[in-house]
Backbone bond lengths (Angstrom), bond angles and torsions (degrees), N, CA, C in turn:
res aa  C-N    CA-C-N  psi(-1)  N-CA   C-N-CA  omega(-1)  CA-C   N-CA-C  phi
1 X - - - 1.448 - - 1.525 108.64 -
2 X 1.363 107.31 129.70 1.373 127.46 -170.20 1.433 115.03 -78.57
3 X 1.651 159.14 82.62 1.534 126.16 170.74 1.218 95.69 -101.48
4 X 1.347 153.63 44.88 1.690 140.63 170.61 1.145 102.95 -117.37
5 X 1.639 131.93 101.86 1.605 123.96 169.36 1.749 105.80 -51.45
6 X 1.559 115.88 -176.41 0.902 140.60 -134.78 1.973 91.94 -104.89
7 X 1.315 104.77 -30.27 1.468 95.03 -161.00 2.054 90.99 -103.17
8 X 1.569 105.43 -20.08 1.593 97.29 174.89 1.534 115.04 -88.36
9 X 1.388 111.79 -6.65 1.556 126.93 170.79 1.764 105.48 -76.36
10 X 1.354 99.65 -30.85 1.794 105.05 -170.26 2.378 93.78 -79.43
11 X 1.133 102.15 -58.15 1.566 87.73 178.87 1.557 110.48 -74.04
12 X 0.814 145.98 -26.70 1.558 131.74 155.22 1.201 125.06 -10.13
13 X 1.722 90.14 -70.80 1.888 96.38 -173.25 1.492 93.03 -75.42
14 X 1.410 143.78 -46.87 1.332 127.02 -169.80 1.696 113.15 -58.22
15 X 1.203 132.77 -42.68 1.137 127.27 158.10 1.460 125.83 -42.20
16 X 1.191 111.52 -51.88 1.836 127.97 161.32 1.411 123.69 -39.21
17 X 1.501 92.96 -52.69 1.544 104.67 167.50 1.134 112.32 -48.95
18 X 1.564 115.71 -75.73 1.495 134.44 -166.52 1.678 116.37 -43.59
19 X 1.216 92.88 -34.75 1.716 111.57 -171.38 1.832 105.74 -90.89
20 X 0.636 108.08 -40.81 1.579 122.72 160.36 1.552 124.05 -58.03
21 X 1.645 117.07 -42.68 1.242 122.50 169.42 2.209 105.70 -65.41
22 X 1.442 112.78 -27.40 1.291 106.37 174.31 1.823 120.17 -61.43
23 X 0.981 106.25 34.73 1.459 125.37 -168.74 1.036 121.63 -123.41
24 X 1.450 103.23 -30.69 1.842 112.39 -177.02 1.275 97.79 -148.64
25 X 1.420 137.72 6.21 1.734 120.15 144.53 1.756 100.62 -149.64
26 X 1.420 98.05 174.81 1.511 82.69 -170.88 1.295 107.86 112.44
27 X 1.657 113.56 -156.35 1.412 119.42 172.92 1.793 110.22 -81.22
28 X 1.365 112.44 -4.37 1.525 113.94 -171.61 1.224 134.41 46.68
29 X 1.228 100.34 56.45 1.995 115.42 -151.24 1.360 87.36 -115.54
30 X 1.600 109.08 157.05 1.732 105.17 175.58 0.667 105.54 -97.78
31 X 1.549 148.45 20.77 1.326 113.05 157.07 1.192 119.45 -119.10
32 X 1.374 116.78 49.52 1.240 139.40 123.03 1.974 116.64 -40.96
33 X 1.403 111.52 -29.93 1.202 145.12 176.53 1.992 95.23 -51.95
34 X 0.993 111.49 -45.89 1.259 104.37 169.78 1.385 142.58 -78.75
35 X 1.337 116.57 -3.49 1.621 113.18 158.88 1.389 91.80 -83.81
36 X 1.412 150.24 35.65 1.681 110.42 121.43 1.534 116.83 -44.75
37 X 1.707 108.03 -53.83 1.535 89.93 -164.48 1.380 123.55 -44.95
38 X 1.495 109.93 -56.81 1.274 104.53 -171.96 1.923 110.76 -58.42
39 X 1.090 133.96 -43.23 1.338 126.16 175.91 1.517 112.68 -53.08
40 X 1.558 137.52 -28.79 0.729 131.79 -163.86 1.749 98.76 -94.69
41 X 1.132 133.30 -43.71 1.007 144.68 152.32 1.657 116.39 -19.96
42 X 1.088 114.47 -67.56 1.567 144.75 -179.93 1.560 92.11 -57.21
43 X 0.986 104.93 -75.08 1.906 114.84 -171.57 1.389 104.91 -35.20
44 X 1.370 122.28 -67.34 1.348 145.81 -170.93 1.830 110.10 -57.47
45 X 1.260 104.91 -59.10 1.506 129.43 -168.84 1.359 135.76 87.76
46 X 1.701 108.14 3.16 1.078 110.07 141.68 1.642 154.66 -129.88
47 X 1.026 137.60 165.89 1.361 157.34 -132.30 1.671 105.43 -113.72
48 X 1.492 128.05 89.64 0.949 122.43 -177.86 1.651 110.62 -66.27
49 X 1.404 124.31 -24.31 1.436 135.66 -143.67 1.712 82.08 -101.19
50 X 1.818 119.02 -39.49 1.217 110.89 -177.32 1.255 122.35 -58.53
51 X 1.161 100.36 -56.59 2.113 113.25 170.69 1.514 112.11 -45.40
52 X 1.416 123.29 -29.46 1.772 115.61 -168.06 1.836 84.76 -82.35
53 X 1.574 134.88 -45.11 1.497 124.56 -172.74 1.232 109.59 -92.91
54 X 1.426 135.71 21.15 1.154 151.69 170.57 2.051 111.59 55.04
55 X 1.404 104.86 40.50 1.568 108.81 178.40 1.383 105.60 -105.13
56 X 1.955 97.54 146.13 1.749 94.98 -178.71 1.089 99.84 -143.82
57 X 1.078 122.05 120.75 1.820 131.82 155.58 0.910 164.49 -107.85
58 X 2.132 86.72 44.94 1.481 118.15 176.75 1.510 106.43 -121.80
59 X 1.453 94.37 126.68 1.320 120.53 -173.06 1.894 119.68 -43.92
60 X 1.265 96.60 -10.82 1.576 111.23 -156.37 1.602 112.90 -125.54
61 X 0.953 124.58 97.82 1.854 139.99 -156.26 1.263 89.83 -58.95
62 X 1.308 123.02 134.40 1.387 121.87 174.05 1.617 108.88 -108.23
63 X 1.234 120.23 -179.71 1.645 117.75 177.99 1.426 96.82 -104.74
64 X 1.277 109.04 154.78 1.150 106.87 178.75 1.733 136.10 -141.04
C-alpha cells in the first residue's frame, strides 16, 4: 500500500541522498546515516509516520 505521491516520493530520495552523501564527503558525520529513512521511504512509497496521522499523497486510492 502506497501513501507517498509521485513528486513527495521524488524529494525523499533526493534529501536521502544529500543527507547520506554527509557520510563520505562533507563534514563525515554519521548522521548523515539518517537519510536512509527518507530514501527508503521514497524508494518504497510508503510513509509509516503518514499512516499513524492518517495523510496521503498518492493520487491513486489504494485497497487496503
Amino acid at each position: 500500500m502506497k501513501n507517498a505521491g509521485t513528486i513527495d516520493r521524488s524529494i525523499r530520495v533526493v534529501v536521502g541522498l544529500i543527507l547520506l552523501s554527509l557520510v563520505f564527503i562533507g563534514p563525515q558525520t554519521l548522521w548523515g546515516w539518517v537519510g536512509l529513512v527518507p530514501l527508503v521511504t521514497g524508494l518504497v512509497g510508503f510513509c509509516p509516520l503518514y499512516r499513524l496521522i492518517g495523510l496521503n499523497t498518492c493520487p491513486i486510492k489504494s485497497r487496503s
